[in-house]
Each structure stands twice: as C-alpha cells, then as structure tokens.
C-alpha positions in Angstrom: 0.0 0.0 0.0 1.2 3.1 -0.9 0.2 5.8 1.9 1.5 8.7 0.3 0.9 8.5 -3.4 -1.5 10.6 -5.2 -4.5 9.3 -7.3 -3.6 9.5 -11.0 -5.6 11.6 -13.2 -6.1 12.2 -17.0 -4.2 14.0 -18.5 -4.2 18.0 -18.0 -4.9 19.0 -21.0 -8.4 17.2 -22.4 -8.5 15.4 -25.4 -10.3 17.8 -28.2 -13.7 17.4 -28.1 -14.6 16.3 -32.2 -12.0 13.5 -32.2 -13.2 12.3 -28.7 -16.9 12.2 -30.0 -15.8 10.3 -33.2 -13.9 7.5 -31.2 -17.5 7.3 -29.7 -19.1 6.5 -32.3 -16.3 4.3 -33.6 -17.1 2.3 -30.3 -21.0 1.9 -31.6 -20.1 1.3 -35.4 -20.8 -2.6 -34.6 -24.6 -1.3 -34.3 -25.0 1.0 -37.4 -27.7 -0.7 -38.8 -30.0 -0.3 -35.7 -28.6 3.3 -35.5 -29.9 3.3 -38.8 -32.9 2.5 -38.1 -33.1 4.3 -34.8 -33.0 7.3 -37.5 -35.5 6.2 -39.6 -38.1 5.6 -36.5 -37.2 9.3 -35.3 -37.3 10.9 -38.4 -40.9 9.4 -38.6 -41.7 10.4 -35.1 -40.8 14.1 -35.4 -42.2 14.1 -38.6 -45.7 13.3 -37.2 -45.3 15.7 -34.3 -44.2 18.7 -36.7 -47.2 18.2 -38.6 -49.6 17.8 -36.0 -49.9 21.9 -34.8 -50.4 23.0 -38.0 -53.1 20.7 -39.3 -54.4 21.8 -35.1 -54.2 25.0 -36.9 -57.1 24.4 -39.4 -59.0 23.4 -35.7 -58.6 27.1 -34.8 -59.9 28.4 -38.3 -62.9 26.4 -37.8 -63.8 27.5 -34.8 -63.1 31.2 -35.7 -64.9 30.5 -39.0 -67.8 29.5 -37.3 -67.8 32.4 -34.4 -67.4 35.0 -37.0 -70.1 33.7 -39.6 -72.5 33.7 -36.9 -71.6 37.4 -36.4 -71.8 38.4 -40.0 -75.5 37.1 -40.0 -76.4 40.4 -37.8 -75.3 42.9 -40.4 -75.8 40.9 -43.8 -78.6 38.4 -44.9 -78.7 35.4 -45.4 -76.8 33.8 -48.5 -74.3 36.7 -48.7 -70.8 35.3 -50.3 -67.5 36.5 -48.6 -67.0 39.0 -51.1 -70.0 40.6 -50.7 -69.2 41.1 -47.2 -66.3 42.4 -47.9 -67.0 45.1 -50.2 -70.0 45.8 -47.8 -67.5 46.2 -44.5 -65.1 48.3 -47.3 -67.9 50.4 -48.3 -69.0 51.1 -44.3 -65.5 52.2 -43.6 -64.4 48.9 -41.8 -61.7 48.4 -44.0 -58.8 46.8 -41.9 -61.8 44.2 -40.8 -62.8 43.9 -44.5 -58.8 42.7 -44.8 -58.7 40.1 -42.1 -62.2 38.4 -43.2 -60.7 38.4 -46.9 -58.2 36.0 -45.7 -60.2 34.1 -43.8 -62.4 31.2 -45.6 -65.7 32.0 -43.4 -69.8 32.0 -45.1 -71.8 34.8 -43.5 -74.4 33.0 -41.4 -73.0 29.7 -41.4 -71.8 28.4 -37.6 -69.5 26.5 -36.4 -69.0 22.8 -38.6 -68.7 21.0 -35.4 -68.1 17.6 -38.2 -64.9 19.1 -39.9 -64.1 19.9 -36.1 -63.8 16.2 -35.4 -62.4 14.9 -38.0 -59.5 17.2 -37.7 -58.8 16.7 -33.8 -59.1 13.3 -34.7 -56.3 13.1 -37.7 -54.3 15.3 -34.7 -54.6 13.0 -32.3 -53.6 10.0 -34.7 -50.4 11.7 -35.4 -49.8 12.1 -31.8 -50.5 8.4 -30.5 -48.6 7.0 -33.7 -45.4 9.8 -33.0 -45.6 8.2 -29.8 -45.1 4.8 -30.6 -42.7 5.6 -33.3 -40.8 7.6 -30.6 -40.5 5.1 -27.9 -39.5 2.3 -30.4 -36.2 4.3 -31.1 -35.6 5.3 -27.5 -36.2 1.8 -26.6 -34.0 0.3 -29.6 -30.8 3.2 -28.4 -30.6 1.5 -24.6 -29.8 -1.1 -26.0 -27.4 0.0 -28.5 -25.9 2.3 -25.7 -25.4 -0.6 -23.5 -23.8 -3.6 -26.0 -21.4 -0.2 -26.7 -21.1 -0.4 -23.0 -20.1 -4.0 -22.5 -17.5 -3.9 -25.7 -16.1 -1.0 -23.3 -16.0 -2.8 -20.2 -14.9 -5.6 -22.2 -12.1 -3.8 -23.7 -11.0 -2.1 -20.4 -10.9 -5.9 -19.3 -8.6 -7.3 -21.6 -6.8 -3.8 -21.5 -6.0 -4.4 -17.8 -4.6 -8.1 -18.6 -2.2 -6.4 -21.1 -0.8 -4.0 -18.8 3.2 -4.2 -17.4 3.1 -3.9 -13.5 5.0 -0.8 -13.8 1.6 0.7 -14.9 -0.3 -0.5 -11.5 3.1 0.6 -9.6 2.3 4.5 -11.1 -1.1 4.8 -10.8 -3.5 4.9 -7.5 -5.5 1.6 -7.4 -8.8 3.7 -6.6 -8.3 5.9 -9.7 -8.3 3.3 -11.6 -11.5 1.9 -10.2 -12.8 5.6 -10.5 -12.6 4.7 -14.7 -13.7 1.6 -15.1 -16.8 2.1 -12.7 -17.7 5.8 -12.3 -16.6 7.4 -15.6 -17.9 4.2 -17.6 -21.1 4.6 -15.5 -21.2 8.6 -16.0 -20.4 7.8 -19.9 -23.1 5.1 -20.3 -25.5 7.9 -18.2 -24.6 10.8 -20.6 -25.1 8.4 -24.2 -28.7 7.4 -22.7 -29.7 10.8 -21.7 -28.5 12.5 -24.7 -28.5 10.7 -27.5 -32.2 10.0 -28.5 -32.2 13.4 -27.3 -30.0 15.3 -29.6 -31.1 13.4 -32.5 -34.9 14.4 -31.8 -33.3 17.8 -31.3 -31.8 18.2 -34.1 -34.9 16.7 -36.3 -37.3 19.1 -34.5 -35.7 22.0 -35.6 -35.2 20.9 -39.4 -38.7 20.1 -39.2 -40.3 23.0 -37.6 -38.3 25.4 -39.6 -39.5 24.0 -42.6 -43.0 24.4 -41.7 -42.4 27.9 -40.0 -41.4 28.7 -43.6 -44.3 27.2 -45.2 -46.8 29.0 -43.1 -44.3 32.6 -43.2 -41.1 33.4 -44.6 -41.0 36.4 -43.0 -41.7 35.5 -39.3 -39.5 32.2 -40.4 -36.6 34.3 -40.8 -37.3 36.9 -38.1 -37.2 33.4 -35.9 -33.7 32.4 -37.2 -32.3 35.3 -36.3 -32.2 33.2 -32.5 -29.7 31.1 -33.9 -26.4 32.1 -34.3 -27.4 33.8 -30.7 -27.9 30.2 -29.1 -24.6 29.0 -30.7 -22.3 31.6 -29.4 -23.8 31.2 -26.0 -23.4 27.9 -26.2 -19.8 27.7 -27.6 -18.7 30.3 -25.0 -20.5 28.1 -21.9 -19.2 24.7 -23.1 -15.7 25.4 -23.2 -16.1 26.9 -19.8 -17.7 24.1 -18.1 -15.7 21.3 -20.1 -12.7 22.4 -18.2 -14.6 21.8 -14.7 -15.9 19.0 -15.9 -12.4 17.6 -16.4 -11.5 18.4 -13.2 -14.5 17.0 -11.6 -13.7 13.6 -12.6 -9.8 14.0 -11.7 -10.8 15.1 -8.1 -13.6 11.8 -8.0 -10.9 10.0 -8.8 -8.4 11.5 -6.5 -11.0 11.2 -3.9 -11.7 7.3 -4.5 -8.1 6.5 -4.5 -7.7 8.3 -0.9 -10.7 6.7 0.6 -9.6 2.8 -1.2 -5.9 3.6 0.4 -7.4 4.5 4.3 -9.8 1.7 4.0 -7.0 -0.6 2.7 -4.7 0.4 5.5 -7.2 1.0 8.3 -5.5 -0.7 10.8 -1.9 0.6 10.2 -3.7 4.7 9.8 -5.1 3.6 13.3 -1.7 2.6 14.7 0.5 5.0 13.8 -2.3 7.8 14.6 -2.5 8.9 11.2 -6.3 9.4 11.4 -6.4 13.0 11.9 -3.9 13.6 9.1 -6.2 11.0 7.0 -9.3 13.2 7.2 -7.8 16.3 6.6 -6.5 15.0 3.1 -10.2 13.9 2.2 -11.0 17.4 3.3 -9.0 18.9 1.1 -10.1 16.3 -1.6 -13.7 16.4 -1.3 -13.2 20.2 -1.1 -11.6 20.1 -4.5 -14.6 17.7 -5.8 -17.4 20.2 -4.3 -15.6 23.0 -5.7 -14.8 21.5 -9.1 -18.7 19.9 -9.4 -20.6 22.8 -8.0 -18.6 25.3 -11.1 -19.6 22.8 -13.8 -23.0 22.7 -12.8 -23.4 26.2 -12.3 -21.4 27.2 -15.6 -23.6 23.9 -17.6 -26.9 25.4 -15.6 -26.6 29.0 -17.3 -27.5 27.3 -20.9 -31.0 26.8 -20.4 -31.9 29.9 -18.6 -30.0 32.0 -21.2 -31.6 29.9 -23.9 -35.2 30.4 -22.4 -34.6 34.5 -22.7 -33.5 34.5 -25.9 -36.4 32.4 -26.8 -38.9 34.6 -25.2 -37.9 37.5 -26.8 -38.3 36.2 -30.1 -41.7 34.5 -29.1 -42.6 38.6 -27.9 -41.5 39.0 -31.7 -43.3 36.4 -33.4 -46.9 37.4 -31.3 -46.6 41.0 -32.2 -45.6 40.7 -36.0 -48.0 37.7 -36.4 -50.9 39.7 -35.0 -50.4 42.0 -37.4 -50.4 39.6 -40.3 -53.5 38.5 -39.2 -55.1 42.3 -39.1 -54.0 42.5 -42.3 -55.6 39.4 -43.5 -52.2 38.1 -44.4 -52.5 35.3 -42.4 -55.2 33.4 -40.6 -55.8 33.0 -36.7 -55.1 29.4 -37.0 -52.2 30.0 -39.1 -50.6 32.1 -36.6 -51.2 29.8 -33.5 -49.6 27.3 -35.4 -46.5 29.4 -35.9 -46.4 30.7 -32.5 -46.5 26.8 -31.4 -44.0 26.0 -33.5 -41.3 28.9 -32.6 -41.2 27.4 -29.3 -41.0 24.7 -30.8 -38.1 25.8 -32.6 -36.6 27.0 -29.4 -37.3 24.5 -27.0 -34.8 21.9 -29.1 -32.6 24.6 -30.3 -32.1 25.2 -26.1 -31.8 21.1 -25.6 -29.6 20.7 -28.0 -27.1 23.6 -25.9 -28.1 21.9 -22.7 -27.1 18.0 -24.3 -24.0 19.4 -25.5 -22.9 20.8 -22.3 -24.3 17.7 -21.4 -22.3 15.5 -23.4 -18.8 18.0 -21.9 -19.2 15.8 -18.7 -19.7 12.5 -20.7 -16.9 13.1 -23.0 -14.6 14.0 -19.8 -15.0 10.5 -18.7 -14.7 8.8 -22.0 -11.6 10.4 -22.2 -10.5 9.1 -19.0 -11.8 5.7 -20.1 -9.8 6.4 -23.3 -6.1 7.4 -21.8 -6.8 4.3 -19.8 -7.2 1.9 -22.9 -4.6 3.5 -24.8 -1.7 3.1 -21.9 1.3 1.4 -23.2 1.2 -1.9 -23.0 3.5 -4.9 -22.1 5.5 -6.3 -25.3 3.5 -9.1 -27.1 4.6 -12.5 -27.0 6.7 -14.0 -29.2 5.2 -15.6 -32.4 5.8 -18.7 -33.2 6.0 -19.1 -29.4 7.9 -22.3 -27.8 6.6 -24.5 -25.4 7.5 -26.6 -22.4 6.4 -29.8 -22.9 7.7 -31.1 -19.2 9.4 -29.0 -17.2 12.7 -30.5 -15.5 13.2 -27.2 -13.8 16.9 -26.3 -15.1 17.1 -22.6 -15.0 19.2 -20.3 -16.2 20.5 -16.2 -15.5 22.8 -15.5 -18.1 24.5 -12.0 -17.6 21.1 -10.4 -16.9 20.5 -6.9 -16.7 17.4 -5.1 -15.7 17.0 -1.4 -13.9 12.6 -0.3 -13.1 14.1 3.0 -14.6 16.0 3.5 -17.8 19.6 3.7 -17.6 19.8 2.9 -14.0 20.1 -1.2 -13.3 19.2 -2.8 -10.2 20.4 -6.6 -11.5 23.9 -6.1 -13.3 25.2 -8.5 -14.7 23.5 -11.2 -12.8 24.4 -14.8 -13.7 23.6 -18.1 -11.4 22.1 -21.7 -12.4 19.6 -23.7 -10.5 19.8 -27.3 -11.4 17.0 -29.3 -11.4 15.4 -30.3 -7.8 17.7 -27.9 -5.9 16.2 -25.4 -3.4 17.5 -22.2 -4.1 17.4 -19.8 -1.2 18.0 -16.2 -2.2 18.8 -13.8 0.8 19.9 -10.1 1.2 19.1 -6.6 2.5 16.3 -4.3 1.7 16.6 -3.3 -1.7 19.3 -5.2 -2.9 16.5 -7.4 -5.7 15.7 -10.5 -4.1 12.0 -10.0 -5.5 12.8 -8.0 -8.6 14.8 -11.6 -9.4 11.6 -13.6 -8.9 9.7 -11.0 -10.9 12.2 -11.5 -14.0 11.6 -15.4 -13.9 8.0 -14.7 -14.1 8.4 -12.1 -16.8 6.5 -9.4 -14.6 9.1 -7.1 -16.0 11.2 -7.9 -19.3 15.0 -8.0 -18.8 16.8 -5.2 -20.5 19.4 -7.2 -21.5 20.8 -11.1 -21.4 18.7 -14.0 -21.0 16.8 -16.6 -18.7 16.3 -20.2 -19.7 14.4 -23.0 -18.3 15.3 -26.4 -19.6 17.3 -24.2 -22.2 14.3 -22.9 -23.7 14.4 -18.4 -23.7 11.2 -17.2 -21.3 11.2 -14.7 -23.8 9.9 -16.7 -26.2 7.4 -18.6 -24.4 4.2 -17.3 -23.9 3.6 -15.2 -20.8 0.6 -17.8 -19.7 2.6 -21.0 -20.8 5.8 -19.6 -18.4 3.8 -18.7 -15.5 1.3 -21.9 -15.4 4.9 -23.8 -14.8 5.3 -22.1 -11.7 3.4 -21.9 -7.8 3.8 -19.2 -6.1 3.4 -18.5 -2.0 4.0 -14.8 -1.3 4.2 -13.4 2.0 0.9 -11.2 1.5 -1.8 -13.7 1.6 -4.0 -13.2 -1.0 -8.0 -14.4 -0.9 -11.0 -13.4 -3.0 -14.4 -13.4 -2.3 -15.7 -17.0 -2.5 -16.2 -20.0 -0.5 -13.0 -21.5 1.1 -13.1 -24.5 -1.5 -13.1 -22.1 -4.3 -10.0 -20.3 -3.1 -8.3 -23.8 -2.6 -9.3 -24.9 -6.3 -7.7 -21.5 -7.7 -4.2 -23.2 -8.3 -5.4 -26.0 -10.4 -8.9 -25.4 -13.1 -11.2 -28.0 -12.5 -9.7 -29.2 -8.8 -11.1 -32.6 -8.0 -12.7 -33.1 -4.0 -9.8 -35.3 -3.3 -7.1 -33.4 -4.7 -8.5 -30.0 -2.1 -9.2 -32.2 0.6 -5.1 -33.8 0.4 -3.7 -30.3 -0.2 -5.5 -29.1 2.8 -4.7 -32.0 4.9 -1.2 -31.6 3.7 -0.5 -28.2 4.7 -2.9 -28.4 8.0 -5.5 -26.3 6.4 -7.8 -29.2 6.9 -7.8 -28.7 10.2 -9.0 -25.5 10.8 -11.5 -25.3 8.4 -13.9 -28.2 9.9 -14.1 -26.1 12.7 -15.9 -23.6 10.9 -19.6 -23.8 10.8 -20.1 -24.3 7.0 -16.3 -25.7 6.5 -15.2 -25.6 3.1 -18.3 -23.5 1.9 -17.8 -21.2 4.4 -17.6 -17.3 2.1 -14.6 -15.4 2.5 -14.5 -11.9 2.2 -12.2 -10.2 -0.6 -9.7 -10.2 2.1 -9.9 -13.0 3.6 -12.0 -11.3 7.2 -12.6 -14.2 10.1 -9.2 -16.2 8.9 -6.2 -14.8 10.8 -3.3 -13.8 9.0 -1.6 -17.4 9.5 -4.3 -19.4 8.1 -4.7 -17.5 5.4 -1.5 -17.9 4.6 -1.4 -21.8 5.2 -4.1 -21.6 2.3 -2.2 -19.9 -0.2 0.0 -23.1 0.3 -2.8 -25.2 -0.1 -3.3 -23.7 -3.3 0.5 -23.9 -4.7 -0.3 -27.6 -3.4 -3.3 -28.3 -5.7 -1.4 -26.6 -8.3 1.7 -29.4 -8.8 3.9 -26.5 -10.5 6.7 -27.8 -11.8 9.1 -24.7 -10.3 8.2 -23.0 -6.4 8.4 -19.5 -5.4 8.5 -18.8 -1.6 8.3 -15.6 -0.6 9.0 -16.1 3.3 5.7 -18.2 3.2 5.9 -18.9 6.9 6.6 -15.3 7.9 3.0 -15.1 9.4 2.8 -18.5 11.5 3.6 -19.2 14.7 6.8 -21.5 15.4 4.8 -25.0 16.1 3.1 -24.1 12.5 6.5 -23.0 10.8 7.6 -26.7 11.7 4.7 -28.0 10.2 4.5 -25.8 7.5 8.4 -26.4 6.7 7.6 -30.0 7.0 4.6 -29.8 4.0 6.6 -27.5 2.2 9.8 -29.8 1.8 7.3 -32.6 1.0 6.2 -30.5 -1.5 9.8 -29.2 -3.1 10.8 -32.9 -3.4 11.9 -33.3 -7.2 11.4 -29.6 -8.1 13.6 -27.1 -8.5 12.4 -23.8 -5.5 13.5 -20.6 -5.4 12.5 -19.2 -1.5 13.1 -15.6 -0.4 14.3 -15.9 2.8 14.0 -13.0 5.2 14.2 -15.3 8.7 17.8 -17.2 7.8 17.1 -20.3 10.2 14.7 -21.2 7.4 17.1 -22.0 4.7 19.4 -24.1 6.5 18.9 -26.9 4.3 19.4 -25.0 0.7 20.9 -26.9 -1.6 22.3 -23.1 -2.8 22.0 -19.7 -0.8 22.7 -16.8 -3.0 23.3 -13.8 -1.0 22.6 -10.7 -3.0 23.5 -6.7 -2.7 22.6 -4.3 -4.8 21.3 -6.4 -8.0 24.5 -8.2 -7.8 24.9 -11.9 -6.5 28.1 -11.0 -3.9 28.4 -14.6 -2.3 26.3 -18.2 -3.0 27.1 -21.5 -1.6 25.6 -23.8 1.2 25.0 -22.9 4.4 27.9 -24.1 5.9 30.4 -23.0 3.5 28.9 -19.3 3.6 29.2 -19.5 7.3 33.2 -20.5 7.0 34.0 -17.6 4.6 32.4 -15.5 7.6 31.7 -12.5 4.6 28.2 -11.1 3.9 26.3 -14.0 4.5 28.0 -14.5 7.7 27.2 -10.8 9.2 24.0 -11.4 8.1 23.8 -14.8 9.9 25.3 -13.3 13.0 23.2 -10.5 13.3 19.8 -12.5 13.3 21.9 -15.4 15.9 25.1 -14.7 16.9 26.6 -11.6 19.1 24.1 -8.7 19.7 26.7 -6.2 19.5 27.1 -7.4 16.0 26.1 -4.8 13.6 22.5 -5.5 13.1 21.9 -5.1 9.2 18.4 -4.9 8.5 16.8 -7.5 6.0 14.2 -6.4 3.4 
C-alpha cells in the first residue's frame, strides 16, 4: 500500500472534443444498422409531431370561421358570399376588418361545422399516438445500443487491464483506476442514454419545424432564425467553460476514491501509527476540490437553459406582435398564426436542448476520455510468435548475464548470472533493496529484462508465452492473498477443474484441513475479498494449499511462513519440503534459520549476486552472508543489518 501517493488523473490538457466524439461513435459502429434505423423511427416520429400543430391549426380556423359567420348574419342576410361582405365592410369604412375576413375562408351565417371539427382533432390526435409509438421504439431500440457499446467497453477495459506491465499498476493509484472503469464508464453510459435519442430528436425538430415555420411565413420564419447564431455563441462560450470543470470534476472523484480505497485498505496501520487526523484532513482537502470542481460545472452547464429560455422569449414577444399584425392584415389566418407561434417554441425548446445536451455530453466526454487514456496506456510487449513450449518442465534454470534497472539507464540486477539445477532449493537472501524479489519477478516475466537471458530447460522465457511460463510455476507470497468465495473455491484457484480429493489432500497436507472443519459451513464457508474471520496465518497456510493443488513444476516462496507461529512453521516447513521434493524452489528468505537446508543460498547486494554456496560453506568464509547470519543469531553487538 502506498500511503502517500497521489491518485492519478487524465491527462491535464483534455482530449479535443470532435476526435473524442468520433472514437465514440467508432465504439457503436458494430450497431449502425439499428442506429440506422433508430433514424428512420425518429425521423418518422418528429415528422408526425411537426405536422400535427399545423393541421391543429385548421382546428382554430374552424372555430373562428364559425364564431365570425355567426356574427356576419347580424349585419348581412342570409346567402351573402364572402366577397360581398367584404366590399359591404369596405364600403362602411371597416376596411382593416374587410382585410382580415378576406383571408379568412368564413360564409356569413353559417356556424361553427362541429363535423370538420372532429375529423380534424381526430387526424391530430392519430399523429400524436402514432409519433408516440414511433418515438419510444427508437428510445427503446438506443438502450440497448448504448449498452452492447457499453459492454464492448468494459470488455475492452478488461482485456486492457490483462495487457498492462506492472510498472503501470506501480504509477497509478488503485482507486483511480476503479474511478474509470466504474464511475466514468457509469457517468459515460448515463450521458449516451440521456443524450442521444435526445440530440437526435433535437436536431430533427428544428429541421422540421423550420421548414413548416417557412411554409406557413417566410417572414416570421426568418425573423425566428435570427435566434440562432445567438444560441450557438452562448453555447460555444458556456461549453468550453464548463468542459474544463468537468475535467477536473472527474480527476478530483478520482483522486477522492483513490484516498478513501488507500485508508480503507490500510485501516489498521492509519489507526496505529495515529494517522487518522492527518487521513481526514487529506479527504477534506479532496472532497473540497470535488465540491468546488462539481458545483462550477454545474453552475457554468446550468446557465444554458436559462439563457436559452430568454432568448427564446424575446423572439416568441416578436413572433406574437408581428404575427398579430399579419393576421389584421388578412395576411395570415388565426389558425395560421397559433400554429407558428406553437411551432417557434418549438423551434426553441430543441434549439435550447440541444445547448443543454451538448454541455451535457462535456461531462460524458470527460470521462470517456478518461476511459480512453486508460485503454490506450502502453502496453507490455507481445509475446513471441511462433512461441515455444514446455512440454515437461525439469526445472533447469538459467540467469545469463542479466541486466534489468525499473528506470531507464539505471540497473538494479547487473550482470547477474547463477544456475539452478534441477530439484535444488534455491534460497536467495539479502538486505532491503538489494532485488531479491525484482529476481523472482524476471523469472515470471512481470518485468522484461533489459538485456541477457533466462532459460528454463534451455528454452528463452522470452519466447514462451507469458501464460505457458507462468502456469509452470506456484507461487506462495508473503501477502496472503484471498477473493471473495467459499474456502473450496479459493483452494481450487491453483489448479482449473480441482477434483474433492485433490482440495481435501492439499489441505490436509498443509494443516488447512484442520481449521477449516471447525468452521460452521467448512469448506463453503464465504470469505470476504480479504480474507476477514481467517487470521493472518491461516490464510496464509491456504495460499499453500493452493501452490499444493497446483503441482507446478518450479516454487516461489516468498518467506511463506513469515506469518505462523513457530509449532506451525515446523509444520508448514515439514509440508513444504514434501512439496519441493523433485522440483527445482526458489525461497526468499528473510528469517535465515529457514534455509538451512538449501541446496544453494545466494546472498545478493545491490542487484549483484556478492556470495552463493551452502550454508555451511557461507558461514566458513564469515563474509556477507556470515554478518547477516550473526546478526539475526550470533553476538548482539554485532552490527545489526536490516533485512528487506
């Protein structure tokens, strides 16, 4: 655990927004023929809808019709035509009234045609039912285009992961990384559902209502266009404002989750060195850099639609007042006009939407981008094609002058060369720091060497495949590691497909048996992720268990009896030597008195191998190995050298 490390973020400077929205729709290419279709279905929804006020329209004239040719019948008889009472209203000076009924299609006398009413509010509401269903076939048809994109990106993220060196895990904050492949993909997936179906309605709306606004008037249609560039600028200048908080709200989440994974983590150690104040004042001044970051993106992201509703009422103050006038002037009819007015907001409503989405889509594309750096991290080399294989491993392995440094031009193994025959137990001891574990990393290719080569059975690791070289080896490290399962499923991790009798012999073997049938549900008893009710020792007895069921061909023991008491450390040892018979071990030794028996000790400082030999014959040279010795069991006023 890393106390002190900061959560990583993405980069500081965001990704430009057009290529980040095309690698988005890159990622749901593999659906273009329901997108397709989503199109179609929206295109015929909005269609509908568009049409729908101004055929509503003709509603209006019919009423109107009807109201003013019952008030015609007071001041002209019955069977007058329209143009009769025109030139009759012109001739009694009523001339502007004279021009509004000349553009009307009303018969002095005759009422309102409640028939021609009915039919029309039903045709209206047709279109509206059918817009409906057309509409929530494509909304229903983008979830799920917006969530297969979604599992291809988890997918990916997946495989990404397995493709990554360790130096990657070593730079980054665990909890960041959890930050983008759960909250950003989350806040992604959110922002595709909300806005897509959206912006594409949108975006149809306004073709389609400003190609009736011009049907009905030119004039007014143009007056009503005059909004637009208006709405862009506003929402050019917003969106690169709050893009920039948005960037920085998802950096400070993930700051703030990698804080909060670390103290959980590490509890017990924040509680015992009295770190806790010092722990909550560093989420203070996280979760203060996630209010502040959050409450500026909302606020700058929340100015769209009120500035977008003012500009929109201004031009429906516009589009009333001219419009009136157009209907004084017998220009255009009532019903006409209502329709226009309808459709100017319309006009507005989506042209403020599609500001809102896109501000929208500045929080969305802030975490794809996250999601983005993440999958486009460099990689580990691929494996070697054709690869070799090992058929059977004997377990002769090989260091040939290898050099390796974790930073580039600075080696921590020089020139490191050492054989381990097959069946020997190879202890490798040493101070902190001097690569006792960066050794064991190289023979399991965790890191490639920078230059020289490793061998088993004479076959180059390097050209094996990274899952044929590691399924020869078991591994026992001194952190015991458990995931959430039963306690039969951990056991049956080493080996796929674990038979009954092979779990039970392992855990009899390494006294995990034991233990376990004390437990209430024995071997279905759930662990926790970390292993909670098992103490540290028997956790680690069943990471032996496991290396048991696994029958590797090579060991690695990382001080696995560090975390036992002494009875169990002679058991354990016991288990442990049955299970090294006939294969070749390599065993980190941090406690000395445990690799007595080596068949070779190689004592290493400073990446370089400074002594190796038996136990015996290190102890008569009385060099290195010897202090070392002698400080752990000989003289306490030895110098005491501290072992890593």
């Amino acid at each position: 655990m890393s106390m002190m490390r900061g959560g990583g973020g993405p980069p500081q400077k965001a990704m430009a927004f057009g290529p980040s929205l095309k690698r988005i729709l890159r990622l749901m290419a593999p659906d273009k023929l329901r997108i397709a279709w989503v199109v179609f279905l929206a295109a015929i929804s909005v269609g509908l809808s568009v049409v729908a006020p101004k055929i509503l329209g003709q509603a209006t004239d019919i009423i109107f019709n009807g109201v003013v040719g019952q008030m015609l019948a007071k001041e002209f008889p019955a069977g007058t035509s329209k143009e009769a009472a025109v030139v009759g209203l012109r001739a009694a000076g009523q001339g502007q009234i004279a021009d509004m009924l000349n553009g009307m299609n009303v018969v002095p006398g005759v009422g309102l045609d409640l028939g021609a009413l009915g039919i029309v509010l039903m045709i209206v509401l047709g279109l509206y039912i059918v817009a409906f269903f057309f509409n929530w076939s494509q909304g229903f048809i983008t979830t799920g285009i917006v969530q297969r994109a979604m599992y291809r990106l988890r997918r990916d993220i997946e495989n990404k992961l397995d493709r990554l060196p360790m130096s990657h895990f070593q730079q980054e904050s665990r909890g960041d990384v959890l930050s983008r492949v759960t909250n950003d993909i989350d806040n992604f997936s959110q922002t595709l559902n909300q806005t897509l179906t959206q912006l594409l309605i949108a975006v149809l709306t306004v073709v389609g209502v400003l190609g009736m606004m011009f049907s009905i008037s030119p004039l007014l249609a143009g007056i009503s266009l005059l909004t637009v560039p208006i709405i862009a600028a506003l929402t050019v200048v917003i969106a690169k404002r709050s893009r920039v908080q948005f960037m920085m709200q998802w950096k400070s989440t993930g700051d703030l989750n990698g804080h909060v994974e670390e103290m959980f983590t590490g509890h017990e150690v924040v509680k015992a060195f009295g770190q806790q104040d010092a722990a909550i004042e560093k989420f203070k001044v996280s979760n203060d850099e996630l209010y502040e970051s959050s409450a500026k993106a909302q606020f700058i992201s929340g100015i769209i639609m009120p500035s977008m509703n003012f500009v929109s009422n201004l031009n429906y103050v516009v589009v009333a007042v001219l419009g009136g006038i157009q209907v004084a002037s017998g220009i255009l009819t009532i019903g006409s006009v209502q329709a226009f007015i309808q459709y100017s907001r319309q006009f507005s409503q989506p042209m403020a939407q599609i500001g809102s989405m896109i501000n929208l889509l500045q929080s969305g594309v802030a975490s794809a981008e996250r999601v983005f750096d993440l999958l486009d991290a460099p990689e580990q080399s691929p494996d070697h094609h054709p690869a070799e294989t090992l058929e059977r491993v004997v377990g002769r392995v090989v260091f040939d002058h290898v050099n390796f440094g974790y930073t580039q031009g600075e080696h921590l193994i020089k020139d490191l060369s050492l054989v381990a025959e097959p069946g020997e137990t190879v202890a490798i001891v040493g101070p902190t720091g001097a690569g006792k574990t960066t050794l064991v990393n190289l023979l399991m290719r965790f890191y490639e060497i920078d230059s020289g080569t490793i061998t088993i059975d004479g076959v180059d690791t390097a050209k094996l495949t990274r899952d044929d070289l590691r399924s020869q080896f078991g591994m026992v490290l001194q952190d015991a590691w458990l995931f959430g399962g039963t306690i039969r499923e951990n056991l049956a991790y080493g080996k796929l497909g674990a038979t009954e009798e092979e779990i039970l012999s392992a855990a009899q073997a390494t006294h995990v048996d034991h233990f376990v049938r004390s437990l209430p549900d024995g071997y279905d008893t759930v662990l926790t992720d970390d292993g909670g009710g098992l103490s540290q020792g028997q956790r680690q007895l069943m990471t032996i268990a496991r290396a048991w069921i696994a029958n590797p061909g090579i060991l690695i023991l990382d001080e696995a009896t560090s975390s036992v008491d002494t009875r169990t450390e002679v058991m354990i040892r016991q288990a442990m030597n049955r299970l090294r018979r006939d294969r070749t071990s390599f065993v980190i030794a941090h406690r000395l008195s445990t690799i007595r028996d080596a068949d070779l000790i190689l004592v290493m400082r400073d990446g370089e191998i400074v002594e190796q030999g038996t136990h015996e014959q290190l102890l008569e040279h009385k060099n290195f190995y010897y202090d070392l010795y002698m400080s752990q069991f000989g003289d306490p006023l030895v110098e005491e050298v501290e072992l890593a």
